[in-house]
DOTIMAR-627351 format. One record per residue: residue in three letters; x negated, z, y of N, C-alpha, C, O in turn. Coordinates in steps of 0.001 Angstrom, whole numbers, plus 524288, in hexadecimal, padded with zeros to 5 digits. Layout:
N
ALAXZYXZYXZYXZY ...
% end
This chain:
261
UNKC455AD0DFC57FA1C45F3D0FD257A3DC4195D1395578C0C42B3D17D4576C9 UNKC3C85D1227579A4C37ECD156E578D4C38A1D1B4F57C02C377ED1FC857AA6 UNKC3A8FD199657FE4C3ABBD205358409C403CD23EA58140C407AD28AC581EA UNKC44D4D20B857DDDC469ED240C57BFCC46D7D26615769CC49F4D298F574C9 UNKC4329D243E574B2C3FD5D23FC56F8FC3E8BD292F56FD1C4064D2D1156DAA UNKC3995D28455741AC3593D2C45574F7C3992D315A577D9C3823D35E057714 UNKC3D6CD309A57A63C4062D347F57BC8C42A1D392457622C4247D3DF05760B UNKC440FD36D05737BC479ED39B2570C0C42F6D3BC256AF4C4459D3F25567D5 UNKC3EABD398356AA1C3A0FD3B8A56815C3840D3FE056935C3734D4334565E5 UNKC3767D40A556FDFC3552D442F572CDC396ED49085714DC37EED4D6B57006 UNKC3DEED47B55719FC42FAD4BC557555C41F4D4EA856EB4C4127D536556E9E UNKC420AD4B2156883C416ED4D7D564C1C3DDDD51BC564F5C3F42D5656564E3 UNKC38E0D50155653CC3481D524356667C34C8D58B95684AC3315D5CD556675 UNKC3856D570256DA7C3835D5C9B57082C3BEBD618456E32C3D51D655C570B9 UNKC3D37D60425684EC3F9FD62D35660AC3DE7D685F5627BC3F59D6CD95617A UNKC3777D625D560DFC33C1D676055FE2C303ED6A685621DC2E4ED6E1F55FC2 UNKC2F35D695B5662CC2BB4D6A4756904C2AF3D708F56AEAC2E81D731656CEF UNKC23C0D735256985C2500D78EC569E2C22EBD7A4156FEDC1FBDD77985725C UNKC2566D7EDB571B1C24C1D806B57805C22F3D8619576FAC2503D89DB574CC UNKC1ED0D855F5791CC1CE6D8C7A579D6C19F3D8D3457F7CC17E2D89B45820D UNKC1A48D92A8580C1C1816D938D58510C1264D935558532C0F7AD93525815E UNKC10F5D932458A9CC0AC3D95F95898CC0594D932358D5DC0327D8F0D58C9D UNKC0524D96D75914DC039FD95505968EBFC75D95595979ABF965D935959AB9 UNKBFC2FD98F8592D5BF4C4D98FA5920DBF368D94C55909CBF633D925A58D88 UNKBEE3ED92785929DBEAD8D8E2B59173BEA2BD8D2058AB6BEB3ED892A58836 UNKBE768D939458861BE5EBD939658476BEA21D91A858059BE962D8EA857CAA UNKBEFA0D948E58221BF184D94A357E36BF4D0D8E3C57EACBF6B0D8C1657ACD UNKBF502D8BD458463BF77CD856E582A9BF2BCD82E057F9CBF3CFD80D557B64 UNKBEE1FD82C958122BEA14D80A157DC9BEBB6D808C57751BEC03D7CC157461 UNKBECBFD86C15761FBED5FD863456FEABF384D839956ED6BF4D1D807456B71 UNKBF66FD85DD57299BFAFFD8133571ECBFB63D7D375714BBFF32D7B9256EDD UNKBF821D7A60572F1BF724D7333573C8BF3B2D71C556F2BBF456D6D6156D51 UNKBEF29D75BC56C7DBEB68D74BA5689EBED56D6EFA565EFBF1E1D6F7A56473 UNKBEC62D6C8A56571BEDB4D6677561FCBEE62D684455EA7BF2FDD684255D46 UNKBEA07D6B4855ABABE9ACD6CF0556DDBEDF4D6EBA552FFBEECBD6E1054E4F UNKBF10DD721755840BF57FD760B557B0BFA5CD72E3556D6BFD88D742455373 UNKBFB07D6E8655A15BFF8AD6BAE558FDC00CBD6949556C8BFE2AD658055568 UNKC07BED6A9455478C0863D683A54F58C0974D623B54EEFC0B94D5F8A5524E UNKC06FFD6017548A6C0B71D5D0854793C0F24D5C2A544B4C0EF4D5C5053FE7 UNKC134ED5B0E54798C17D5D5D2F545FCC1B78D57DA543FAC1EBFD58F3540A2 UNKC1B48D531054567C1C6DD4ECE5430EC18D0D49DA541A1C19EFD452D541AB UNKC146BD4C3C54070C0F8FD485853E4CC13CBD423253C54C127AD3E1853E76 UNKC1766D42085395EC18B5D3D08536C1C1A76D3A6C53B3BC195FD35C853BDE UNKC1E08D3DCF53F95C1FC4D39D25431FC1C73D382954587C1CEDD3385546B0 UNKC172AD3B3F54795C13FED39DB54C2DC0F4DD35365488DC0C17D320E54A3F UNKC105ED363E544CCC0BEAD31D0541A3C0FE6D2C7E5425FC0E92D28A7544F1 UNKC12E6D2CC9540C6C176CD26E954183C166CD266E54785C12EBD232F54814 UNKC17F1D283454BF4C179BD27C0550CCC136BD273A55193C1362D24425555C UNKC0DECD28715502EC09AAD267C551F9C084AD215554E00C0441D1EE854EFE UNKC0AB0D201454ABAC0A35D1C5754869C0B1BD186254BCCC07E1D152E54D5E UNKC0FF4D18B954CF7C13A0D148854FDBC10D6D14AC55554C1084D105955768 UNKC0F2DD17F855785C0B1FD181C55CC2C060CD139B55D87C044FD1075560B9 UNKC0515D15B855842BFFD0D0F6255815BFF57D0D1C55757BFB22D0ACE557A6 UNKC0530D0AE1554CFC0667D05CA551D6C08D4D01745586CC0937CFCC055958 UNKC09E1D067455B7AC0DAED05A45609CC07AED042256560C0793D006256862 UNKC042BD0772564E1BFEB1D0461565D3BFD1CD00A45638DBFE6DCFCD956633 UNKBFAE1CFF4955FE9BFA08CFAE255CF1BFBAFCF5AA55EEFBF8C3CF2275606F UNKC010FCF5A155EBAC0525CF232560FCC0460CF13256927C03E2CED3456BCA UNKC049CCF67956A7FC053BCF57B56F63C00E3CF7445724CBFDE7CF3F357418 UNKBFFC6CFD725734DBFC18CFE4C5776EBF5DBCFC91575B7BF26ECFBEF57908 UNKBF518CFC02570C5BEF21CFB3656F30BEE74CF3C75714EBEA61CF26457374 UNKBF333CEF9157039BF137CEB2A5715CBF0DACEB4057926BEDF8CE90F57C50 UNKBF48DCEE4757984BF56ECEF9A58171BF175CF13D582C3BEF50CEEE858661 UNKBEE0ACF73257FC9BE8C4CF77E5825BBE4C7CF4FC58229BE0AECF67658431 UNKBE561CF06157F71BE0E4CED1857D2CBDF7BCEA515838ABDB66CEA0458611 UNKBE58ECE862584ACBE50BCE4B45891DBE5FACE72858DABBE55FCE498591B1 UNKBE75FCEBBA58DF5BE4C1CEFF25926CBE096CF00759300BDF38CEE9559761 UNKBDC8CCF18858F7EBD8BDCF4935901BBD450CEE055921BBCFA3CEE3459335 UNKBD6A9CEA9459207BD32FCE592593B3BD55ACE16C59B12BD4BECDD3E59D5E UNKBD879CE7C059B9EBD98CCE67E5A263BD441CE86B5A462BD0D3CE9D85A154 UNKBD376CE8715AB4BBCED2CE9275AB99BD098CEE845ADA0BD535CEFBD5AE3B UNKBCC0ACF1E65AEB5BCA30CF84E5AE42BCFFACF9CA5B247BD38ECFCAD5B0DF UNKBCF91CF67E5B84ABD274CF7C35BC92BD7FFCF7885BA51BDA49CFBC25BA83 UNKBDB13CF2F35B7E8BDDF6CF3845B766BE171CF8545B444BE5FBCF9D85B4BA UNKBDD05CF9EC5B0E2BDE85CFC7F5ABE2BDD62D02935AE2CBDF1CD063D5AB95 UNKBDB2AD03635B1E2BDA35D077A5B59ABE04DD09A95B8C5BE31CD0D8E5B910 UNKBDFF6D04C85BA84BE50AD058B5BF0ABEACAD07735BAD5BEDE6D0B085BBA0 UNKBEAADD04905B77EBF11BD045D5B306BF0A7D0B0A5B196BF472D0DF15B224 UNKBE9E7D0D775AF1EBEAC4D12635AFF5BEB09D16215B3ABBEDBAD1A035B2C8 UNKBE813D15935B8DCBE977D18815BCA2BEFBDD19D35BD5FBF22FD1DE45BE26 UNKBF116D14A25BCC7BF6A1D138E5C000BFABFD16345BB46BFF3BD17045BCD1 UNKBF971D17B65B531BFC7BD1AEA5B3CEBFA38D1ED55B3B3BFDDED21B95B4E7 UNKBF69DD21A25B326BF530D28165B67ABF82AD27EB5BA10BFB53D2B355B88A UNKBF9F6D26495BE95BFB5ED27CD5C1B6C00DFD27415BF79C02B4D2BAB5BEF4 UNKC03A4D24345BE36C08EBD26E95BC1FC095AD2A7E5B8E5C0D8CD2CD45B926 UNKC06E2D2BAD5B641C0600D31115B39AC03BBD36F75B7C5C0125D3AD95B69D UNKC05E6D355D5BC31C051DD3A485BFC0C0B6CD3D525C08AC0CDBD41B85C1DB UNKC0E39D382C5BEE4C12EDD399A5C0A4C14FAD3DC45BCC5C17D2D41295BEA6 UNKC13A2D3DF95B657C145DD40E75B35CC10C7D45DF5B4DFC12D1D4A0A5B39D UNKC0ABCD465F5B7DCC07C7D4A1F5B5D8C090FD4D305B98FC097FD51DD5B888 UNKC09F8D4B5E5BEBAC0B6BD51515C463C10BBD52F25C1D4C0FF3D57A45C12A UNKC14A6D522B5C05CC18D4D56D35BE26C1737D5A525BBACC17ACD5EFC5BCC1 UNKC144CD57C05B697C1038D5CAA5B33DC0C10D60175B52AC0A90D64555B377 UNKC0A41D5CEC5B9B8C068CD60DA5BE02C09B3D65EE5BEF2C090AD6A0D5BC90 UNKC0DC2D64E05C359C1190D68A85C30BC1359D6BCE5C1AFC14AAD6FB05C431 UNKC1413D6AA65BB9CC173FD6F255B5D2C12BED726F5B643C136AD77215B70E UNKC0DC4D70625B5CFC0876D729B5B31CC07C9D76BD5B895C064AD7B415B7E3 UNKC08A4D755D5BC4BC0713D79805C136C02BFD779F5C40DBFFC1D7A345C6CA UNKC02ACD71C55C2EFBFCE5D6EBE5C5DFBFE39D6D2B5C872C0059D68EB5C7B3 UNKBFDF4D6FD05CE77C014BD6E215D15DBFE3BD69A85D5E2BFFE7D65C65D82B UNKBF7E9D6CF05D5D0BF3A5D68CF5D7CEBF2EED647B5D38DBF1C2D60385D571 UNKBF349D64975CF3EBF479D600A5CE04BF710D5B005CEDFBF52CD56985CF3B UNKBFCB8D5CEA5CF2AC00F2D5AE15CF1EC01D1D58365D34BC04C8D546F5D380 UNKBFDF1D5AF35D8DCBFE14D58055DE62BF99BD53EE5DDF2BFAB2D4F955DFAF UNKBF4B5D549D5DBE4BF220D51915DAB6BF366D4CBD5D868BF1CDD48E25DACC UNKBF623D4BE95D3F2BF8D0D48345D178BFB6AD45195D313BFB58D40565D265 UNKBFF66D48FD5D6AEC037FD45E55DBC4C00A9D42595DEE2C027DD3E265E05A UNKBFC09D44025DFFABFA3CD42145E4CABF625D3B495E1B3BF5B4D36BC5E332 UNKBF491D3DAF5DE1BBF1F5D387E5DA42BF585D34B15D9D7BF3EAD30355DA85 UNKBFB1CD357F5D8A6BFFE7D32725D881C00B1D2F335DC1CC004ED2A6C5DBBD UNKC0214D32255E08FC0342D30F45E396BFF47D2C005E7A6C00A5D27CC5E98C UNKBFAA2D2E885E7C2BF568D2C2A5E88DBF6B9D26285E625BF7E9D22355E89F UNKBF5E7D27115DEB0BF4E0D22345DE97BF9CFD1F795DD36BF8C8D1DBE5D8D7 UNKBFC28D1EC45DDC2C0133D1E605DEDBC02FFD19DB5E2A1C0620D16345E299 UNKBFF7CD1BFA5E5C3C001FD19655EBC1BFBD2D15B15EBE3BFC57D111D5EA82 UNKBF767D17BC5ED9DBF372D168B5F06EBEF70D13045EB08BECC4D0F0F5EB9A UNKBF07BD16BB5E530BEDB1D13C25E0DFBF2A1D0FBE5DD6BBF267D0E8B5D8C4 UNKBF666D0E685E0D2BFA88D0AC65DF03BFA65D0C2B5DA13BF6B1D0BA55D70D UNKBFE57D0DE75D947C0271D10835D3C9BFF6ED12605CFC1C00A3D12AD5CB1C UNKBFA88D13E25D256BF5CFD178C5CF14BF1FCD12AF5CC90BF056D12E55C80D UNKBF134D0FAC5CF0ABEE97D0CC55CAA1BE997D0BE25CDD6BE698D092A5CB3D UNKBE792D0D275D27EBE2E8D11825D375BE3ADD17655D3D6BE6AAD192E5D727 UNKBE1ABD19C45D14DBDEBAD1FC45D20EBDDE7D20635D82ABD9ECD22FB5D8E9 UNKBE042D1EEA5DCBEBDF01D1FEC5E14EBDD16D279F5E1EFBD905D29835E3AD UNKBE245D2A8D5DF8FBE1ABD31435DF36BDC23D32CC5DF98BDA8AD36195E2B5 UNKBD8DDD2FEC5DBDBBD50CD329D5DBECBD0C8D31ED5E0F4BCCE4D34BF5E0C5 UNKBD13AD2F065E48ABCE2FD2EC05E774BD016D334D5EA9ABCCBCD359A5ED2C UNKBD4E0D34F55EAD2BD5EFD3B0C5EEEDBD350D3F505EA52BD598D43445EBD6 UNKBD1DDD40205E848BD013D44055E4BBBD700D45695E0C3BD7B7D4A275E117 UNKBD93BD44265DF36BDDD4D447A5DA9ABDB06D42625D6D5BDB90D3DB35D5E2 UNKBD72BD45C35D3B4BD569D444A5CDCFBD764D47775CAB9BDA3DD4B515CB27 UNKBD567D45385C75ABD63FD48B95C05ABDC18D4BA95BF52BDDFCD50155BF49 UNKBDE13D44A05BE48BE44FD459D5BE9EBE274D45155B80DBDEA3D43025B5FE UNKBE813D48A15B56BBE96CD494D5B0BEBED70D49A15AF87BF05DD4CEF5B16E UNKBEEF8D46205ABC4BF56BD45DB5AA0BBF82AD4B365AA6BBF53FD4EF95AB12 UNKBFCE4D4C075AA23BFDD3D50735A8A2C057CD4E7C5A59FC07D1D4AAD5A767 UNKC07C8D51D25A168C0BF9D50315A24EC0F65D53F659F9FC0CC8D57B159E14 UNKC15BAD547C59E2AC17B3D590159CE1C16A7D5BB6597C6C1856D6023596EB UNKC13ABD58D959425C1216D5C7C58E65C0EB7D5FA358FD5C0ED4D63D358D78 UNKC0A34D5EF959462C04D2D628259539C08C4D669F5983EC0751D6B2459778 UNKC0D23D664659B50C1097D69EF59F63C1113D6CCA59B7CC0EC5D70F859AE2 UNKC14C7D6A62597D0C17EBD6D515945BC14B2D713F59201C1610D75D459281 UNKC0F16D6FBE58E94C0B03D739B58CF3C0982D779E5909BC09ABD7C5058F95 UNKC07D2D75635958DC0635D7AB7597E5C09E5D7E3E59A54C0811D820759CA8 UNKC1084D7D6459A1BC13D6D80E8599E4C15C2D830059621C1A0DD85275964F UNKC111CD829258F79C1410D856358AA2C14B6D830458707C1531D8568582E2 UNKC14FFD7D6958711C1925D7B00582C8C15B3D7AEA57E05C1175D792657F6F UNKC15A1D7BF657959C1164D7721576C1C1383D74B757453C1836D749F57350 UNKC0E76D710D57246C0D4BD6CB75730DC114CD6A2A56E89C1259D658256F1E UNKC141AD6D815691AC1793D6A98565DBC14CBD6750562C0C100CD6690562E8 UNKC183CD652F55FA2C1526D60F655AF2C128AD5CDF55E4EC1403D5BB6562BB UNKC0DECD5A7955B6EC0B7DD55EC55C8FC10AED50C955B61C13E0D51FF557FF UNKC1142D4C9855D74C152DD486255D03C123ED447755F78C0F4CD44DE56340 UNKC13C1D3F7955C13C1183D39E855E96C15F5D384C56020C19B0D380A55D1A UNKC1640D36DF56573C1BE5D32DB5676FC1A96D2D425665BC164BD2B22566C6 UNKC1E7BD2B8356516C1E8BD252356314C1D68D22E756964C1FDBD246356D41 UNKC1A05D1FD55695DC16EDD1D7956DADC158FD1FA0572C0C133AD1CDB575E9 UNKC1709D253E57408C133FD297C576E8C0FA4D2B9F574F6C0C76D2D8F57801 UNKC0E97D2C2E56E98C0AC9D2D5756E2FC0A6ED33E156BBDC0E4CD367E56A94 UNKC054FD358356B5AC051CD3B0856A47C070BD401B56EAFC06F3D3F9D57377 UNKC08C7D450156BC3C0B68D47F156FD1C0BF8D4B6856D43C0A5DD4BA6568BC UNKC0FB9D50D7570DCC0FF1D54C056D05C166BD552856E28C18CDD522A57112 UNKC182ED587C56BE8C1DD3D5ACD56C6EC206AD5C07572DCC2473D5A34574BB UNKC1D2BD5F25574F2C1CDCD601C577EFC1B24D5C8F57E89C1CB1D5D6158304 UNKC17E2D592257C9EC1714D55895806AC1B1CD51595805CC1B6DD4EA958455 UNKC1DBCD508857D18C203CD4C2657A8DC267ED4D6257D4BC2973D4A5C57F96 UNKC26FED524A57C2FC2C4FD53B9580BCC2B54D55B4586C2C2EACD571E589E9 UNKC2648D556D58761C24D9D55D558DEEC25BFD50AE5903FC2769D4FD5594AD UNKC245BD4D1358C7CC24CDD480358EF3C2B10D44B758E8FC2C4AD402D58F91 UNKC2D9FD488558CF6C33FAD45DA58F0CC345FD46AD593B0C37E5D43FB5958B UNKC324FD494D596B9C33DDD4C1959C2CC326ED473C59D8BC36F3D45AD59E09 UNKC3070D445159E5AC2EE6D3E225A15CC33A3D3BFE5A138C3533D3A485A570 UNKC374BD3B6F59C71C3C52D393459DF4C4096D3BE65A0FDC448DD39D95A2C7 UNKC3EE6D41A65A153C42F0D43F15A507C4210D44F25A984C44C5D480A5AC03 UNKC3D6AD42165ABB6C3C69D42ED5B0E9C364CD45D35B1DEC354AD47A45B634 UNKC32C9D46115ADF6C2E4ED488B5AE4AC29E6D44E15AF93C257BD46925B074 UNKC2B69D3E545AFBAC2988D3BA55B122C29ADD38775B6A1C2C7BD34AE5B5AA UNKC2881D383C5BA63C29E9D36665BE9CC2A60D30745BE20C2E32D2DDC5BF77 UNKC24E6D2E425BB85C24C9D294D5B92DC2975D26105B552C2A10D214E5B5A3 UNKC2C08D28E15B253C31CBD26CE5B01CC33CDD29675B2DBC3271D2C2F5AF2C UNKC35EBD2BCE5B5E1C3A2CD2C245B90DC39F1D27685BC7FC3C40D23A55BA95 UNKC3841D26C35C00CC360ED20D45C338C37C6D1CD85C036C3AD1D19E55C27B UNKC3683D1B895BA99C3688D16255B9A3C39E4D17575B47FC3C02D130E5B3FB UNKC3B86D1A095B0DBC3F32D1ACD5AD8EC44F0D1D065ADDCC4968D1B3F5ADDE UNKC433CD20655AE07C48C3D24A65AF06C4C7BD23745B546C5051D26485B5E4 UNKC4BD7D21535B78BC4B7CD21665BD22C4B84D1ADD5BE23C47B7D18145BD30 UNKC5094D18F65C041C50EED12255C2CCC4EBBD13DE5C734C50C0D16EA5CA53 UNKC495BD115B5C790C481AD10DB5CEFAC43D7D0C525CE10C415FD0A665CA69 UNKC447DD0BA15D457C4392D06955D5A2C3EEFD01EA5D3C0C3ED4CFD245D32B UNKC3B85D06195D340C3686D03EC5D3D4C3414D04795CD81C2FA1D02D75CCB3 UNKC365FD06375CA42C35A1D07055C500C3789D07895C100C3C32D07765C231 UNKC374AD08365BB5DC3BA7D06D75B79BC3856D08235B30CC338FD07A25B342 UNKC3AF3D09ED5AE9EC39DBD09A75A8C0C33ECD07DC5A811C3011D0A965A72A UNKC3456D025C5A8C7C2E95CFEBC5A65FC2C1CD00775AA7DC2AA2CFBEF5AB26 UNKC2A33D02B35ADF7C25D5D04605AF0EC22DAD0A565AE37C1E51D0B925AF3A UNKC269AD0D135AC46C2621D111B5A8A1C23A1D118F5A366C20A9D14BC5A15A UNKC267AD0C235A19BC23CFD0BAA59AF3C2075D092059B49C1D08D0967597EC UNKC2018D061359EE7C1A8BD02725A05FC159ED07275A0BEC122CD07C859D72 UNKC162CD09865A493C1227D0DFF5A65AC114DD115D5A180C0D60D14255A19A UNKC1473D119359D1FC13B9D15CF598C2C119BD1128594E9C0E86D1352591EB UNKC11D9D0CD6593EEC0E7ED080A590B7C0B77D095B591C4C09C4D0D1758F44 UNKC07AAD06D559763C03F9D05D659A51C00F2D0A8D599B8BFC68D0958598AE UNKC01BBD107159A00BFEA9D145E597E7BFE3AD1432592FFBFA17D15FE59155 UNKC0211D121A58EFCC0080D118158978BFA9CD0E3F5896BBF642D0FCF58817 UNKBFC0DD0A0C58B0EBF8DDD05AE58A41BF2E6D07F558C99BEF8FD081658923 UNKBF159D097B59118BEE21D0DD75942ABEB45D112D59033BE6B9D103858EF5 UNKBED48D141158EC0BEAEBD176F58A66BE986D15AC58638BE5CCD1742583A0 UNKBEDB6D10A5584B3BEAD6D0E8458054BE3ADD0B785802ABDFC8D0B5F57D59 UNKBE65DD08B258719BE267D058A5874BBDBBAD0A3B5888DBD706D0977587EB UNKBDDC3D0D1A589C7BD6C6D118C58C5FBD6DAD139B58786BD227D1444586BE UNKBD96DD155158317BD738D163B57E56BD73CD137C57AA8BD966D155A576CA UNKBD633D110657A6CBD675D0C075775DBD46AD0BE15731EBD6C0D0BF356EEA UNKBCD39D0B8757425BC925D0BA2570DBBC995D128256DA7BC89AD134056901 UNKBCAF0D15FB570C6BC96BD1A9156F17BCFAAD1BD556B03BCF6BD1FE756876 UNKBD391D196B56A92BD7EFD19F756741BD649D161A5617FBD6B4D178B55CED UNKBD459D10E856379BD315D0FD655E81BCEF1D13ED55B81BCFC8D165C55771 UNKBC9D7D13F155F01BC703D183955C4BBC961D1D8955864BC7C4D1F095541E UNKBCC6AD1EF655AB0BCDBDD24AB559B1BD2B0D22D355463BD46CD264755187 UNKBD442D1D9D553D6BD81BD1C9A55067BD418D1C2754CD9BD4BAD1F345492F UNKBCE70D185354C5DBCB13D15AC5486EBC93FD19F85457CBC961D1A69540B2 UNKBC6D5D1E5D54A0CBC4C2D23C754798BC869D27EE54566BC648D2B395429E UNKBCE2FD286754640BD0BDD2BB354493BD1ABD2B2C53F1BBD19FD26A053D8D UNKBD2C5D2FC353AB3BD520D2E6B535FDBD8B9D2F535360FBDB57D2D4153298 UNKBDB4ED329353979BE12BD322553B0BBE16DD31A8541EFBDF65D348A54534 UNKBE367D2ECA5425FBE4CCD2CF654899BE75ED30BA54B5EBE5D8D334554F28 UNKBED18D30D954822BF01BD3366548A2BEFD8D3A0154A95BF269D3C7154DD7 UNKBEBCFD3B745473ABEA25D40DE548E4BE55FD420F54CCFBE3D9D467D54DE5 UNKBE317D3CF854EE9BDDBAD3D6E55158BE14ED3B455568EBDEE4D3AF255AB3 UNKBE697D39E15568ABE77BD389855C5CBEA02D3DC555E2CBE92AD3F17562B8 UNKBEDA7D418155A75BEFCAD462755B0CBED77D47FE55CE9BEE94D491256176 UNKBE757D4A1555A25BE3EDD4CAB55B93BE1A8D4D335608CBE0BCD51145633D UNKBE0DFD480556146BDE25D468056887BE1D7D466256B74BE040D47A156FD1 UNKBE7B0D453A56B82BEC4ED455056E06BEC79D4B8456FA4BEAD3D4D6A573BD UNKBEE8CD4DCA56BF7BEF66D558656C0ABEA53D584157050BEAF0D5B205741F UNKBE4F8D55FA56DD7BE0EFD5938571A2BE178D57505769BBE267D5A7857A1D UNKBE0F9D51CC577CABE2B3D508F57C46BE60DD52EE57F49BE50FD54AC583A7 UNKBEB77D532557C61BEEA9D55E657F5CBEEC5D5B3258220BF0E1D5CDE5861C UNKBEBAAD5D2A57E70BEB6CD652457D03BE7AED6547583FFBE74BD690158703 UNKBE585D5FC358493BE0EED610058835BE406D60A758DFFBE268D623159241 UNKBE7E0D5EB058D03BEA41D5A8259268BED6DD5F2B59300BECD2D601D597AD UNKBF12DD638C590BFBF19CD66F9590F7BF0A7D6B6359316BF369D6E3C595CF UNKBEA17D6BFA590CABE76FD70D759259BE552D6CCA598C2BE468D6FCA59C67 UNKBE4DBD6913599A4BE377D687A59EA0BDC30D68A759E65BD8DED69835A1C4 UNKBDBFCD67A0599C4BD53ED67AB59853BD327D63A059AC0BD5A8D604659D1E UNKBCDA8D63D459A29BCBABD5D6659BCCBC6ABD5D93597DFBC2BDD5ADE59876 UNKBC791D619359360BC4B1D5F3E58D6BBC6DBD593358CFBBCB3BD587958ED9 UNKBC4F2D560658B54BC4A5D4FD95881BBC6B5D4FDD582D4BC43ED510157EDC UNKBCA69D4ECB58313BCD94D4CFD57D53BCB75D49B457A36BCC3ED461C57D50 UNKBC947D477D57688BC8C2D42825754CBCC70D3FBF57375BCD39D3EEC56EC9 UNKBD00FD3D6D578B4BD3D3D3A7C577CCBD4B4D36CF5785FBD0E4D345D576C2 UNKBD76ED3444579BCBD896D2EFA57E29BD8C8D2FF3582C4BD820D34B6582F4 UNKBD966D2E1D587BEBD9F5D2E7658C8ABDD5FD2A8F58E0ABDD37D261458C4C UNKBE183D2CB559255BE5B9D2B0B592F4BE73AD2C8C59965BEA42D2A8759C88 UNKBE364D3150599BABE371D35B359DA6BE720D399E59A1ABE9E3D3B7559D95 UNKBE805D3AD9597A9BE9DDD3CCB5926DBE67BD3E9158ED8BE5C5D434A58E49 UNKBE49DD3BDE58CB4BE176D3B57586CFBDC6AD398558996BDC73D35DD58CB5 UNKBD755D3CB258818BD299D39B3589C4BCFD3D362158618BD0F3D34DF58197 UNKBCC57D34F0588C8BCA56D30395839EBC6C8D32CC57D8BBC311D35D357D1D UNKBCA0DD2FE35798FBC635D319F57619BC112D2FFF57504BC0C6D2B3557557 UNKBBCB8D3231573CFBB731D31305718ABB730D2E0656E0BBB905D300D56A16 UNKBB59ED287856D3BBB3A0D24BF56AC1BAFD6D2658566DEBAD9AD230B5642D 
% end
């Protein structure tokens, strides 16, 4: 019910969504500006982020409580082991982008730990030299082939996003994901549905649990929340984009870095 929720939100979405060309650095930079992007349904995205933390409150804030009190290894391995399913989304986008040494690199981290670091939950890659892996996925494609970035939008329990990222990420149900194809879209043997939504909890819960302290902070100190998560959400993004390795003061997620206390 939630995936066709979020389906037909999105598919709305991609109705408004603006596309322009434009292959210079300078000029995607000012494309992406946070600053620059609109908002264009403030009432819905305030209700939807309403309902977002009321949806924490309830669920991922009591889950990271009792995450974050497993010990270091375990809580190590649960994230390794989804980085590494999140490779399966980032080498296609390697690809689009023209990273093509990337994209073999990634393969080979996969594949690596995969095997040898059992279903990623050691970092084995890095002992061959495969470091400084970075997400990648089809909204950053979509930007650096032109698109922008469209209204700012909060998805009801994905969270913050833009127009534009928000219809990059249907492509996962049509096959842009290797990971739901395997276990959603696709009867085979060895996998199914619940280990799909399991793996998309379990990163909820993950992020909740490594920012934890620094989300309450940033809620206690904000006078509006609402606009101080936009804010760090958008720059974040603008950065993951440009492919920077300036420091956001955000969360960290491998996404979002951590914010300053």
């Amino acid at each position: 019910m939630i995936r066709k929720i979020s389906l037909i939100l999105i598919t709305t979405i991609a109705l408004t969504v603006n596309v322009s060309a434009s292959s210079d650095g300078e000029l995607l930079l000012k494309k992406n500006n946070p600053a620059e992007i609109k908002e264009c349904w403030e009432g819905f995205n305030r209700a939807s982020f309403a309902l977002n933390q009321t949806l924490d409150g309830v669920i991922f804030k009591p889950l990271a409580k009792v995450y974050r009190k497993l010990p270091s290894p375990a809580k190590t391995g649960v994230s390794n082991s989804l980085e590494n399913l999140s490779h399966l989304a980032t080498i296609p986008n390697n690809i689009l982008q023209g990273d093509f040494k990337q994209a073999s690199i990634n393969t080979g981290r996969f594949i690596i730990n995969t095997t040898i670091g059992v279903l990623g939950i050691m970092d084995v890659a890095e002992n061959f030299g495969l470091t400084g892996y970075e997400k990648e996925d089809y909204g950053q494609s979509f930007a650096k082939m032109g698109a922008g970035p469209g209204c700012y939008v909060v998805l009801p329990i994905l969270g913050p996003s833009t127009a534009r990222d928000a219809v990059a990420s249907t492509l996962n149900f049509f096959g842009g994901d290797p990971w739901y194809n395997v276990t959603v879209k696709n009867d085979t043997q060895y996998f199914n549905d619940a280990n799909y939504y399991t793996s998309k909890g379990t990163a909820g819960v993950d992020f909740r649990a490594k920012n934890y302290d620094s989300i309450e902070n940033l809620e206690k100190n904000s006078l509006d929340f609402y606009a101080s998560v936009k804010s760090l959400y958008l720059q974040d993004r603008q950065q993951k984009i440009l492919n920077s390795k300036r420091v956001t003061n955000t969360q960290n997620d491998s996404d979002w870095e951590e914010i300053e206390n």
